[in-house]
mmJSON file of the N, C-alpha and C atoms, coordinates in Angstrom:
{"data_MODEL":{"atom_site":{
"group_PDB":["ATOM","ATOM","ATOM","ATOM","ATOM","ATOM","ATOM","ATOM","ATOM","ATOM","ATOM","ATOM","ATOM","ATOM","ATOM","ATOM","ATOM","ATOM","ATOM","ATOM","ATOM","ATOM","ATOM","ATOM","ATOM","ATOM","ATOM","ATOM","ATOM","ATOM","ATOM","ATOM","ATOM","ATOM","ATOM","ATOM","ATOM","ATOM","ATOM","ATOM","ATOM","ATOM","ATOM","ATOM","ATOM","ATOM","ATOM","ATOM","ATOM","ATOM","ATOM","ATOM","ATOM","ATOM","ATOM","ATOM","ATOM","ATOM","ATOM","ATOM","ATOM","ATOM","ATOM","ATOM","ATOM","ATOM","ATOM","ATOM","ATOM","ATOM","ATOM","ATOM","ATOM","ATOM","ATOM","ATOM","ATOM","ATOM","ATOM","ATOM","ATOM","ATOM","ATOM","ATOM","ATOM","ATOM","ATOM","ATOM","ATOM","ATOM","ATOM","ATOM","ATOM","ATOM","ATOM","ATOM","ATOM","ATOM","ATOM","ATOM","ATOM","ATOM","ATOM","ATOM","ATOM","ATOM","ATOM","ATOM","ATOM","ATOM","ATOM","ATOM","ATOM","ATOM","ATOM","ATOM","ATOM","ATOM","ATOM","ATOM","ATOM","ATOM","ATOM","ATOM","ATOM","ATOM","ATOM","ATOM","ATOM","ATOM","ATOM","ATOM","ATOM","ATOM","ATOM","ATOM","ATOM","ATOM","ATOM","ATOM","ATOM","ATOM","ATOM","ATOM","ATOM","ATOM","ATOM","ATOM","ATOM","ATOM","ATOM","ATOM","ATOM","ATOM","ATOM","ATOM","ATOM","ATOM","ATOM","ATOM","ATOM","ATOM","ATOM","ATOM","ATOM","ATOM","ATOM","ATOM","ATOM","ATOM","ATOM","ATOM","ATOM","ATOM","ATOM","ATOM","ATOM","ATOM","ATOM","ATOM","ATOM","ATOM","ATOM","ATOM","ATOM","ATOM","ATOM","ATOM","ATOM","ATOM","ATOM","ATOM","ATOM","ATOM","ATOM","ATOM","ATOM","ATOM","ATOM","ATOM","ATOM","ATOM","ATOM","ATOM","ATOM","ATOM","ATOM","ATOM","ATOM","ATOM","ATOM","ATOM","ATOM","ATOM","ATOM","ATOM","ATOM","ATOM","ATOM","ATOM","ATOM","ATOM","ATOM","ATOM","ATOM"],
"id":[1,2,3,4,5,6,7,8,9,10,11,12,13,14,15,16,17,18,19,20,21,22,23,24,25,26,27,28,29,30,31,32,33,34,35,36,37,38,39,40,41,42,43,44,45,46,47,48,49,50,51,52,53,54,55,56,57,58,59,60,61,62,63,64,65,66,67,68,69,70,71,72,73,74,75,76,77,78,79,80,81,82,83,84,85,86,87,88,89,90,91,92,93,94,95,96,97,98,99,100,101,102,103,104,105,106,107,108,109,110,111,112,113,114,115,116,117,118,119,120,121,122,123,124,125,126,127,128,129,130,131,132,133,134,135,136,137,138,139,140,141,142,143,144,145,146,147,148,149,150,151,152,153,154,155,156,157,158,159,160,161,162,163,164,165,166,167,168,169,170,171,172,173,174,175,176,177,178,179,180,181,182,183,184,185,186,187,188,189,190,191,192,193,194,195,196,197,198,199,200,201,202,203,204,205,206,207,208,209,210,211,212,213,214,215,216,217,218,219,220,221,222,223,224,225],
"type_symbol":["N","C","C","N","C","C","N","C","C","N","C","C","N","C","C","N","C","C","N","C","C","N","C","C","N","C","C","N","C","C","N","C","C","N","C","C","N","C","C","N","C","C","N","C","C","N","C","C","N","C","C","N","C","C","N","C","C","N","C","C","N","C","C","N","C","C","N","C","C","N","C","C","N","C","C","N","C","C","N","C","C","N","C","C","N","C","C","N","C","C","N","C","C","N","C","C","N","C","C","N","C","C","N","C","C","N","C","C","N","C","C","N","C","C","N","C","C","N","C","C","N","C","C","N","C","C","N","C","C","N","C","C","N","C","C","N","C","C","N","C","C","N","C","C","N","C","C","N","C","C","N","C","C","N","C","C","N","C","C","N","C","C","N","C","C","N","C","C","N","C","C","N","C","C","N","C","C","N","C","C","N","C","C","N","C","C","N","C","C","N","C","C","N","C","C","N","C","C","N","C","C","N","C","C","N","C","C","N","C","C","N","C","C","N","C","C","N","C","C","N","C","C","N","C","C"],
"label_atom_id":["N","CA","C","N","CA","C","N","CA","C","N","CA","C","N","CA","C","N","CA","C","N","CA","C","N","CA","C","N","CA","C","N","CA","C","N","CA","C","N","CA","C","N","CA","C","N","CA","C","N","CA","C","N","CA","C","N","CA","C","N","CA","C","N","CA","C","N","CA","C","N","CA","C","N","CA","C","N","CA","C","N","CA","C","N","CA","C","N","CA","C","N","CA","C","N","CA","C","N","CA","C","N","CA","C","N","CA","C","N","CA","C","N","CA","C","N","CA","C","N","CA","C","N","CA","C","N","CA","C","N","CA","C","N","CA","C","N","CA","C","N","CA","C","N","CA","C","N","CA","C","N","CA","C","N","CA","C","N","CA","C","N","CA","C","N","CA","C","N","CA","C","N","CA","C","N","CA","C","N","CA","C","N","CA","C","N","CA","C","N","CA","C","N","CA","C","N","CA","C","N","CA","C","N","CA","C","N","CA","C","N","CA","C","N","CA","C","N","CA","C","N","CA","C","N","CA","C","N","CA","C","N","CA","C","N","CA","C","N","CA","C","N","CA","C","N","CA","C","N","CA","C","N","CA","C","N","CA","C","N","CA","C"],
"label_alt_id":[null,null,null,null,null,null,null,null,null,null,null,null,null,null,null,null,null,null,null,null,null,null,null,null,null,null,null,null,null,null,null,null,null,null,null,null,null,null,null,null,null,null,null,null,null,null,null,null,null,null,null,null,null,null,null,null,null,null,null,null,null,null,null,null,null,null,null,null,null,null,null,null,null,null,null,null,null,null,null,null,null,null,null,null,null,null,null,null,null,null,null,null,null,null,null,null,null,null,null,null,null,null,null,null,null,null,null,null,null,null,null,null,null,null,null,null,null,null,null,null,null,null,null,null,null,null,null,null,null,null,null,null,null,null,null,null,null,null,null,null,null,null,null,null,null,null,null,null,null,null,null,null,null,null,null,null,null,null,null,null,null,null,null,null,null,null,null,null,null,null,null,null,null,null,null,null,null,null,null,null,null,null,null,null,null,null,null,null,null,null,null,null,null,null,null,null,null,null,null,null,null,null,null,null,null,null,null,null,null,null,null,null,null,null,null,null,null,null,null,null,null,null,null,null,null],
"label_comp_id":["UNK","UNK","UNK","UNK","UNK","UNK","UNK","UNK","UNK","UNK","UNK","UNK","UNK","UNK","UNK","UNK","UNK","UNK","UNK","UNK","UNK","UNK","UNK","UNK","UNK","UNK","UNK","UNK","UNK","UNK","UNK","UNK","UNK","UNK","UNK","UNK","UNK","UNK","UNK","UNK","UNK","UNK","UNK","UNK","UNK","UNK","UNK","UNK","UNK","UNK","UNK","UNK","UNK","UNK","UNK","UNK","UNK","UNK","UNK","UNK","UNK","UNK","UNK","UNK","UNK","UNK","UNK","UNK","UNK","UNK","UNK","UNK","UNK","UNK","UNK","UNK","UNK","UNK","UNK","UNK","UNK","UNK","UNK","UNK","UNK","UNK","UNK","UNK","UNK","UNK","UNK","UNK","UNK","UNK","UNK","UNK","UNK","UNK","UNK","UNK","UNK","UNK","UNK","UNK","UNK","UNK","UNK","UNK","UNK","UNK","UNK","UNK","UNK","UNK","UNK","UNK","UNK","UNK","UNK","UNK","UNK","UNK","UNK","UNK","UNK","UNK","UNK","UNK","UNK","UNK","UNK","UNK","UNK","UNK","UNK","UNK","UNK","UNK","UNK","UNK","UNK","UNK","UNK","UNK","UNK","UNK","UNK","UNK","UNK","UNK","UNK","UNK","UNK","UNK","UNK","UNK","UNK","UNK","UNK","UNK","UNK","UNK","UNK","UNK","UNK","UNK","UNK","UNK","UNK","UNK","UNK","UNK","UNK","UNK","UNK","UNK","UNK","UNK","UNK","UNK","UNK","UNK","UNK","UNK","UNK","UNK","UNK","UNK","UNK","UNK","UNK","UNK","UNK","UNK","UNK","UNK","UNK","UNK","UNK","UNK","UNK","UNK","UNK","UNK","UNK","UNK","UNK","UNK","UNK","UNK","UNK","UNK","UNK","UNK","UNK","UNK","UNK","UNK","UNK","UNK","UNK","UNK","UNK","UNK","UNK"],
"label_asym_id":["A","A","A","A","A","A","A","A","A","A","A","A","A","A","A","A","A","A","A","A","A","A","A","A","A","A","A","A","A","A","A","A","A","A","A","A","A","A","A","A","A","A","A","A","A","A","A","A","A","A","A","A","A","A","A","A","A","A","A","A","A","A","A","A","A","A","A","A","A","A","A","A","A","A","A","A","A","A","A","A","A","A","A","A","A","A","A","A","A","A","A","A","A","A","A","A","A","A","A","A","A","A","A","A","A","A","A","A","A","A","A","A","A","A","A","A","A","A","A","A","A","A","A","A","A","A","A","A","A","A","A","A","A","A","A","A","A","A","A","A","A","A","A","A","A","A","A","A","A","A","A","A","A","A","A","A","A","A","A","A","A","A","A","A","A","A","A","A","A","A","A","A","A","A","A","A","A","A","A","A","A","A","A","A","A","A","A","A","A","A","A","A","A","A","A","A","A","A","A","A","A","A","A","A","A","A","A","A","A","A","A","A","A","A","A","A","A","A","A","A","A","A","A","A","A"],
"label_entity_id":["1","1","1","1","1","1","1","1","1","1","1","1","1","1","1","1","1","1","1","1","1","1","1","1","1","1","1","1","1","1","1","1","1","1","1","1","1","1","1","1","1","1","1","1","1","1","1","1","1","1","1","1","1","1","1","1","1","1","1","1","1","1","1","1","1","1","1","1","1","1","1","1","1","1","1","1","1","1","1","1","1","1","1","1","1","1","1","1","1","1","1","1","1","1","1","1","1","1","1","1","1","1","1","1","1","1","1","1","1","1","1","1","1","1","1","1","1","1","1","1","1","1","1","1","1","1","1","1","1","1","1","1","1","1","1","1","1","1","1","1","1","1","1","1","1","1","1","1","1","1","1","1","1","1","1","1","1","1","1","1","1","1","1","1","1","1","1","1","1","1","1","1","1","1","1","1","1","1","1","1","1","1","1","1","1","1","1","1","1","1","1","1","1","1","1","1","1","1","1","1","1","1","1","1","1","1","1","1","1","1","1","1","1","1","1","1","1","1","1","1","1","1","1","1","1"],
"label_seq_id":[1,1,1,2,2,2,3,3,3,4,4,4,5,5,5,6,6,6,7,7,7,8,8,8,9,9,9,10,10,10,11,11,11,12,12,12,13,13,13,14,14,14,15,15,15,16,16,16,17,17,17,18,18,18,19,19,19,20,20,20,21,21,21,22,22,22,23,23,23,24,24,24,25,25,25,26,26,26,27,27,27,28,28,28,29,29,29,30,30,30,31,31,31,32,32,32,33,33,33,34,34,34,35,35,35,36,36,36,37,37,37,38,38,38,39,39,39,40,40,40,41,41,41,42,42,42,43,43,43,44,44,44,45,45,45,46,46,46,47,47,47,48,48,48,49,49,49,50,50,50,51,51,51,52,52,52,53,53,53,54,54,54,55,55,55,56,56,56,57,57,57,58,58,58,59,59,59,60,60,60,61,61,61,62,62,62,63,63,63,64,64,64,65,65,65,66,66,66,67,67,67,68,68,68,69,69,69,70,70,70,71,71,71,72,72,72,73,73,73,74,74,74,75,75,75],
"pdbx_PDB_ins_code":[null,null,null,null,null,null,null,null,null,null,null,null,null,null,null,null,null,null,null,null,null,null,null,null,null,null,null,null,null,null,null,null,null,null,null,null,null,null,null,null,null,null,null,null,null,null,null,null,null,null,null,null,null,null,null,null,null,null,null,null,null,null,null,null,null,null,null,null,null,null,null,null,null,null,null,null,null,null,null,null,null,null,null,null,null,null,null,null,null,null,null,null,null,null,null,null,null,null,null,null,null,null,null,null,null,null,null,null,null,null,null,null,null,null,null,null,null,null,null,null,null,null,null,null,null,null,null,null,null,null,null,null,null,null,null,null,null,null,null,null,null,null,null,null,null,null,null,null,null,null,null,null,null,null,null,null,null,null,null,null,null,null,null,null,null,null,null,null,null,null,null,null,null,null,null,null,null,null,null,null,null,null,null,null,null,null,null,null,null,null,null,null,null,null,null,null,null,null,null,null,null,null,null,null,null,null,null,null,null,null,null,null,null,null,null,null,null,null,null,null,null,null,null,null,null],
"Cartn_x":[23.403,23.627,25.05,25.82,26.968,27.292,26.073,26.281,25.546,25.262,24.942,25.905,25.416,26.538,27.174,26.777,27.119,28.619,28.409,29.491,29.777,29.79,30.946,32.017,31.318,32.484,33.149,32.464,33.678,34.536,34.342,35.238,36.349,36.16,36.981,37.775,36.969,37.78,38.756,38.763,39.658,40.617,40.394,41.63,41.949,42.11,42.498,42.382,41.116,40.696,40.24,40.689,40.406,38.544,38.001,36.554,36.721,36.145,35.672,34.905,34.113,32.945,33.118,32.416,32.014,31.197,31.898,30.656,29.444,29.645,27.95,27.959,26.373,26.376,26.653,27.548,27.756,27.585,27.286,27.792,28.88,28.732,29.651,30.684,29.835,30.777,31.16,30.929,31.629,32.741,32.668,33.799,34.761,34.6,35.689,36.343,35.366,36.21,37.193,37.239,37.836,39.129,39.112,39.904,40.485,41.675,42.564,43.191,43.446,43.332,42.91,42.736,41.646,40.393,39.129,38.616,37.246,36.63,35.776,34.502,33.382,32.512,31.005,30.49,29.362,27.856,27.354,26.189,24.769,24.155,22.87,22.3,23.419,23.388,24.176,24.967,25.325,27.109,28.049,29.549,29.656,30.656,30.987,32.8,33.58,34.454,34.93,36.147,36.507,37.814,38.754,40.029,40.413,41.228,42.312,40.975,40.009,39.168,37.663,37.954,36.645,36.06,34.83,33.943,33.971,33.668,33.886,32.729,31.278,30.442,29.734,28.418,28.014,26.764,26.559,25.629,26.287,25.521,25.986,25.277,26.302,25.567,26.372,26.861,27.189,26.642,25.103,24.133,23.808,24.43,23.586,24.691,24.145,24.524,25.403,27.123,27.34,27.729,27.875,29.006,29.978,30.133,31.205,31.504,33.225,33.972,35.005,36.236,37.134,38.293,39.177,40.358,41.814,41.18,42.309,43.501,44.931,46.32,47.049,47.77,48.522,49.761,49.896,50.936,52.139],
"Cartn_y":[57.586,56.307,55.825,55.123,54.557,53.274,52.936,51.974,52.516,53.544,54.022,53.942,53.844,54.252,55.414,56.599,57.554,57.744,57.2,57.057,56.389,54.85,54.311,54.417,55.167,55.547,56.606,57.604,58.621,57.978,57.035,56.522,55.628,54.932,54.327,55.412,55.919,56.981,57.72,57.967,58.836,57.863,56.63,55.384,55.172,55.682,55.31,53.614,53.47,51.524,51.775,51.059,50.548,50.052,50.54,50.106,49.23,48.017,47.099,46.701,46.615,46.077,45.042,43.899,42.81,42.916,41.858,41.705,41.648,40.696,40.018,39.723,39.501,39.574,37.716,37.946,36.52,36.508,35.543,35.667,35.628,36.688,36.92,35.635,34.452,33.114,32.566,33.12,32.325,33.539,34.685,35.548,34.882,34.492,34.587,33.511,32.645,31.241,31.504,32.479,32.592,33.52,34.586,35.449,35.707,35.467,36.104,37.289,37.508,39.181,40.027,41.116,41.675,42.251,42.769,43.582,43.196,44.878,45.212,44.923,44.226,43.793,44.478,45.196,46.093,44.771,45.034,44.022,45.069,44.878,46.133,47.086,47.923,48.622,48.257,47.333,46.496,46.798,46.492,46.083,44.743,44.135,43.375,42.649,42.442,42.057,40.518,40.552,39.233,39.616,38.249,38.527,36.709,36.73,35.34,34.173,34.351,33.223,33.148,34.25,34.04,35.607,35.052,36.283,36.9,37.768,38.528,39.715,39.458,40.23,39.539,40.686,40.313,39.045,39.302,37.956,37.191,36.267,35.293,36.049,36.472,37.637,36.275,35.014,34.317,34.279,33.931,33.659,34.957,36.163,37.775,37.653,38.406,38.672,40.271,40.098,41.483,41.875,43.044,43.174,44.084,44.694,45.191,45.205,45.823,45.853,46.239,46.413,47.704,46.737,47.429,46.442,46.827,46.51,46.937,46.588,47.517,47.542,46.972,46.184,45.999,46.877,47.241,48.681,47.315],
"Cartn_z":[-9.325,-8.679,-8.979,-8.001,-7.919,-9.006,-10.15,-10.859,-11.926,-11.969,-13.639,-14.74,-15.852,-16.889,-17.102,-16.789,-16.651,-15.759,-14.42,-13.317,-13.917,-13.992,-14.432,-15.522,-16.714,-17.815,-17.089,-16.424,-16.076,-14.968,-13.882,-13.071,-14.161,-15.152,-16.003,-16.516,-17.469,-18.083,-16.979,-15.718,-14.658,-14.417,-14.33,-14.079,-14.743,-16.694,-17.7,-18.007,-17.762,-18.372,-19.526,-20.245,-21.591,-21.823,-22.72,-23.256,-23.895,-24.156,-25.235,-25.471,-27.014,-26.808,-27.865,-27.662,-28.145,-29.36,-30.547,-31.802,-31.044,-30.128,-29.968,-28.084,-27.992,-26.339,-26.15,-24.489,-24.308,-22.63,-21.873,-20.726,-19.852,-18.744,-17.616,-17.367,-17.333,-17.081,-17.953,-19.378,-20.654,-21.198,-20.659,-20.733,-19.391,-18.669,-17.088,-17.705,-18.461,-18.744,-19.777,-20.831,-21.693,-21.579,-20.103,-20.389,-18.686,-19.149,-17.624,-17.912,-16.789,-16.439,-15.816,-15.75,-14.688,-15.632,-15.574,-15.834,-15.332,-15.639,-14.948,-16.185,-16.071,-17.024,-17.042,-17.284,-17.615,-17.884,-16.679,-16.896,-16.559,-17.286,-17.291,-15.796,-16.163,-15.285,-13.61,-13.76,-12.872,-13.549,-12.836,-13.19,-12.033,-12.861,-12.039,-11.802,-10.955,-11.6,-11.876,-13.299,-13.332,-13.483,-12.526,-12.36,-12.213,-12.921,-13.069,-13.909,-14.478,-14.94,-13.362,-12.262,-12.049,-11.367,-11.256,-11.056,-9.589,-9.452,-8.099,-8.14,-7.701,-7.191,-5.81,-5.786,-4.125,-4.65,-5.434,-6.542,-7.518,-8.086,-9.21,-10.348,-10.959,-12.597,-13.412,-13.061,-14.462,-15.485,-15.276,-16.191,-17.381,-16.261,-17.197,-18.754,-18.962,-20.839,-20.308,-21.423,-21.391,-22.48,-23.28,-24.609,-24.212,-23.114,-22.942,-21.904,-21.64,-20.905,-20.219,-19.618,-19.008,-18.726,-19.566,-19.072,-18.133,-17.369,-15.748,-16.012,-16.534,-16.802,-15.03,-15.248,-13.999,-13.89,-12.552,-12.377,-12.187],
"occupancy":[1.0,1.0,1.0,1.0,1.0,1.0,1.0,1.0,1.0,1.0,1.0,1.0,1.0,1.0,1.0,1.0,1.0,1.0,1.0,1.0,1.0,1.0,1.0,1.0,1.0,1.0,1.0,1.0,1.0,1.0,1.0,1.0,1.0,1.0,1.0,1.0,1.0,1.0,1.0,1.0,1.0,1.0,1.0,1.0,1.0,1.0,1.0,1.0,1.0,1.0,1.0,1.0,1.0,1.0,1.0,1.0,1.0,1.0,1.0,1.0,1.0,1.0,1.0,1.0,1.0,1.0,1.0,1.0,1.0,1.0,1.0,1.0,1.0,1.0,1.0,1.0,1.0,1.0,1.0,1.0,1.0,1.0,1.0,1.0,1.0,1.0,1.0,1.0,1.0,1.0,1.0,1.0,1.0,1.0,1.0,1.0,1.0,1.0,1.0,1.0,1.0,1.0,1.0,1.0,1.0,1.0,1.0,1.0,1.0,1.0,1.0,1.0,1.0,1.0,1.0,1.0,1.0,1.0,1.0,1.0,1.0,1.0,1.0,1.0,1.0,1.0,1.0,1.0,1.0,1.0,1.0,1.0,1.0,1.0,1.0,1.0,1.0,1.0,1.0,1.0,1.0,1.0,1.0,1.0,1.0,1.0,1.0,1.0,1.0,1.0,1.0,1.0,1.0,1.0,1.0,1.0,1.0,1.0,1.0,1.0,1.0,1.0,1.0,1.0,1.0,1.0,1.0,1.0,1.0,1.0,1.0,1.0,1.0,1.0,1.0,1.0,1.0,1.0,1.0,1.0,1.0,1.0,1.0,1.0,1.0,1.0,1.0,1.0,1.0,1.0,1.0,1.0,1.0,1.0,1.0,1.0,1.0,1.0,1.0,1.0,1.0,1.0,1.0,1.0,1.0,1.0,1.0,1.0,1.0,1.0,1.0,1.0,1.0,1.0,1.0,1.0,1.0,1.0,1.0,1.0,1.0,1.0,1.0,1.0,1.0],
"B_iso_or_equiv":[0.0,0.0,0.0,0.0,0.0,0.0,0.0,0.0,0.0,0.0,0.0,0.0,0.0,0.0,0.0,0.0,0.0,0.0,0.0,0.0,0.0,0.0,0.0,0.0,0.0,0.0,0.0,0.0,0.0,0.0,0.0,0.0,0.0,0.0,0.0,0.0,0.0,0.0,0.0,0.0,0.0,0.0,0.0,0.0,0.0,0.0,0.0,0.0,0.0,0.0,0.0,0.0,0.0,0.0,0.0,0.0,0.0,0.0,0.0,0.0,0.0,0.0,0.0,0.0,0.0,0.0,0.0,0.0,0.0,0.0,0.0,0.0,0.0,0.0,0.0,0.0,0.0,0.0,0.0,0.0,0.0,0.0,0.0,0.0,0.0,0.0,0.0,0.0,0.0,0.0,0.0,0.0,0.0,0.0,0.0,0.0,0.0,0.0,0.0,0.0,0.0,0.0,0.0,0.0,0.0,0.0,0.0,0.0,0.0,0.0,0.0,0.0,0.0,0.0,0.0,0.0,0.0,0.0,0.0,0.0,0.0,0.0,0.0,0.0,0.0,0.0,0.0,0.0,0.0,0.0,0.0,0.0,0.0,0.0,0.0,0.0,0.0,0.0,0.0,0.0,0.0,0.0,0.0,0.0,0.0,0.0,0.0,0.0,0.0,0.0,0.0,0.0,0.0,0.0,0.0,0.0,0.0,0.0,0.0,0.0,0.0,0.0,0.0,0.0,0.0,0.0,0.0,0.0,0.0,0.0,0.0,0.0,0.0,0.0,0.0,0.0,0.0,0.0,0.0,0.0,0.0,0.0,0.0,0.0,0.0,0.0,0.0,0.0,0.0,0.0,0.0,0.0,0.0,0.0,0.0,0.0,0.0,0.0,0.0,0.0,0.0,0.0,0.0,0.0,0.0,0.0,0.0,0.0,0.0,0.0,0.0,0.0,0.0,0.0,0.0,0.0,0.0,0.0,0.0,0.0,0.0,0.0,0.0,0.0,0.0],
"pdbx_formal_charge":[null,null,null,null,null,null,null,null,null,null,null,null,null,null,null,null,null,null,null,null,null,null,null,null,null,null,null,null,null,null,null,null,null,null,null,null,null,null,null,null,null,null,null,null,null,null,null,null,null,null,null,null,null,null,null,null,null,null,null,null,null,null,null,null,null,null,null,null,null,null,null,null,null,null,null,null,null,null,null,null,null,null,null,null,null,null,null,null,null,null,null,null,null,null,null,null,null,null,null,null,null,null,null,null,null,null,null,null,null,null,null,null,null,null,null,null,null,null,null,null,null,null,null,null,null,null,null,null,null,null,null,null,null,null,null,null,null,null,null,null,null,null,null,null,null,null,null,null,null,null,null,null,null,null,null,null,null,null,null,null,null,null,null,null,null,null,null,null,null,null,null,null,null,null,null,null,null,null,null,null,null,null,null,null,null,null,null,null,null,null,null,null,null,null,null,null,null,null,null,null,null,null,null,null,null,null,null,null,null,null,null,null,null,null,null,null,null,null,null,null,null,null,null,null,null],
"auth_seq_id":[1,1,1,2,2,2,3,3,3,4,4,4,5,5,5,6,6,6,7,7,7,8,8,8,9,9,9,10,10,10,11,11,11,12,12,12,13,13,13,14,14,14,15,15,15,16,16,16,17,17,17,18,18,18,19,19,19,20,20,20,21,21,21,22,22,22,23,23,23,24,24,24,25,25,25,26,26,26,27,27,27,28,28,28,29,29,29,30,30,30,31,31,31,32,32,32,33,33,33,34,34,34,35,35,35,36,36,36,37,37,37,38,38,38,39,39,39,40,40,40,41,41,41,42,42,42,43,43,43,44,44,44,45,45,45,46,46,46,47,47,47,48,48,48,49,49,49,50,50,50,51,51,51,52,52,52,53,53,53,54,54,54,55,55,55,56,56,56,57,57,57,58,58,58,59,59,59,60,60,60,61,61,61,62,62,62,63,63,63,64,64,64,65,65,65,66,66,66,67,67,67,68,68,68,69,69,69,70,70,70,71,71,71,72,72,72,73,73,73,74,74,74,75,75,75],
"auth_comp_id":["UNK","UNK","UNK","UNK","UNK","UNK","UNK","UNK","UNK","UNK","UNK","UNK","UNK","UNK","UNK","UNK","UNK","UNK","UNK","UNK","UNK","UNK","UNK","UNK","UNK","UNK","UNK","UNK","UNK","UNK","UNK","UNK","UNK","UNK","UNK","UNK","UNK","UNK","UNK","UNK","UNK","UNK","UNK","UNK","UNK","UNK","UNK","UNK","UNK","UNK","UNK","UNK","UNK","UNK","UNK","UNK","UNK","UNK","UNK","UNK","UNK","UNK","UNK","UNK","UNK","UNK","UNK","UNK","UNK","UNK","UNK","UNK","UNK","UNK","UNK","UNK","UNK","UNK","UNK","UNK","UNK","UNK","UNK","UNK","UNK","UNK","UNK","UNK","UNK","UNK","UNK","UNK","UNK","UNK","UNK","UNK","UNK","UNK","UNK","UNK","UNK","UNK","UNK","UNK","UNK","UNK","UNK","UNK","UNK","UNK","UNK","UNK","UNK","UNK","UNK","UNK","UNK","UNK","UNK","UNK","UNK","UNK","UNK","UNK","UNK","UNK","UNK","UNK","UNK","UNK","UNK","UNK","UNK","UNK","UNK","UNK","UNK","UNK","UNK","UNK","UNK","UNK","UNK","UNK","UNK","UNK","UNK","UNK","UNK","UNK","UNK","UNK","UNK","UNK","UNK","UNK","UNK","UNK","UNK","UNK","UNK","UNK","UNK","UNK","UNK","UNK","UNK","UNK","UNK","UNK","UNK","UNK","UNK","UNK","UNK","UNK","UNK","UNK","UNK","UNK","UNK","UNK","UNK","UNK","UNK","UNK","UNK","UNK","UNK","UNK","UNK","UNK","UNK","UNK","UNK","UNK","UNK","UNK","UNK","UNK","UNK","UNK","UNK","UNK","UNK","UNK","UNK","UNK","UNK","UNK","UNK","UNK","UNK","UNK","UNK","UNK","UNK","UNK","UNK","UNK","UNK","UNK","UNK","UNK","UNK"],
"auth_asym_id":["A","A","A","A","A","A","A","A","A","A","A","A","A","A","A","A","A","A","A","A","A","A","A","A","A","A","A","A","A","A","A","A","A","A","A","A","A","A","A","A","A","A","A","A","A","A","A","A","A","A","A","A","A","A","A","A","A","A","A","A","A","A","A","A","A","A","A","A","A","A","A","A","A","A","A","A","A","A","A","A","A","A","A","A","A","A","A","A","A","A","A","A","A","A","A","A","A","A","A","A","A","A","A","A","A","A","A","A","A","A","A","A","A","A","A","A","A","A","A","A","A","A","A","A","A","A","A","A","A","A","A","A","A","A","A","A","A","A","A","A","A","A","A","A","A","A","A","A","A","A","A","A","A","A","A","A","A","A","A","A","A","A","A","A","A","A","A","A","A","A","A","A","A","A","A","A","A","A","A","A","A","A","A","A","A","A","A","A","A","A","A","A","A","A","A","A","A","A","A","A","A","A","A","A","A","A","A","A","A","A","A","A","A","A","A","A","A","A","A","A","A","A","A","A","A"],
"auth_atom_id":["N","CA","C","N","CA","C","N","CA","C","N","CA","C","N","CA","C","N","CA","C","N","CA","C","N","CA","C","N","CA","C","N","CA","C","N","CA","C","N","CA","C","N","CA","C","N","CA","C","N","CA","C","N","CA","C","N","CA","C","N","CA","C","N","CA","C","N","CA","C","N","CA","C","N","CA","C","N","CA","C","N","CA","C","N","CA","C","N","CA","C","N","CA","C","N","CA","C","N","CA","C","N","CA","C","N","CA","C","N","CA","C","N","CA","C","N","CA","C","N","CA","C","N","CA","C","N","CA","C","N","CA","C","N","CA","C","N","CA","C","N","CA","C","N","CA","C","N","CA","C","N","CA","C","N","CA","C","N","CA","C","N","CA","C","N","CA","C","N","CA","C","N","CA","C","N","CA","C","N","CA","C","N","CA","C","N","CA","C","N","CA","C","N","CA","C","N","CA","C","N","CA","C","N","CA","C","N","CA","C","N","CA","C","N","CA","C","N","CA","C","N","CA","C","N","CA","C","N","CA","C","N","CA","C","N","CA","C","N","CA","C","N","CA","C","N","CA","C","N","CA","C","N","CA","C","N","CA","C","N","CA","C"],
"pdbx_PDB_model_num":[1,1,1,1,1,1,1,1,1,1,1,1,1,1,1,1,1,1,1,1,1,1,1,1,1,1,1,1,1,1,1,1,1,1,1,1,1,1,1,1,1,1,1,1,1,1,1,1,1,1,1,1,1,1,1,1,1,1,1,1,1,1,1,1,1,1,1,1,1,1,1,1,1,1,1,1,1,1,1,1,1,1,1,1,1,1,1,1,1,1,1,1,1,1,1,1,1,1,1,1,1,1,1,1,1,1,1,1,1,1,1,1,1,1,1,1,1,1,1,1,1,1,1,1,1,1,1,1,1,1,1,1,1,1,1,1,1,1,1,1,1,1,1,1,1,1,1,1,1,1,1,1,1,1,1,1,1,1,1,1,1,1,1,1,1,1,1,1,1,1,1,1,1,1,1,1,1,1,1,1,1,1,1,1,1,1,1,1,1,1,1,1,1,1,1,1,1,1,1,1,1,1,1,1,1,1,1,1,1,1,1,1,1,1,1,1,1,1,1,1,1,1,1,1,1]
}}}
């Protein structure tokens, strides 16, 4: 599937994005609020993105819990 963990580390890993993971789980909308930038956020079994402080999927995952994440380098 196009949103497994499996695909998605190897699509990261091929675009050279950065992994991070979190002490502890927090939500999607209390990370967007805290962090500008781009990256791509790992929600169970789901990614989603956040770019400049907001979220960008085809749903509202604010509420979901994530601990990690992919951090999209600007060319």
């Amino acid at each position: 599937m196009p949103d497994s963990p499996k695909t998605i580390e190897s699509y990261a890993k091929d675009k050279g994005l950065i992994k991070v993971s979190l002490p502890e789980y927090i939500t999607v909308r209390e990370f967007a609020e805290k962090n500008d930038g781009t990256y791509i956020v790992n929600i169970r079994s789901h990614v989603a993105c956040v770019k400049n402080n907001m979220i960008y999927d085809t749903w509202d995952c604010g509420s979901y819990k994530m601990k990690t994440y992919y951090v999209v380098k600007a060319k």
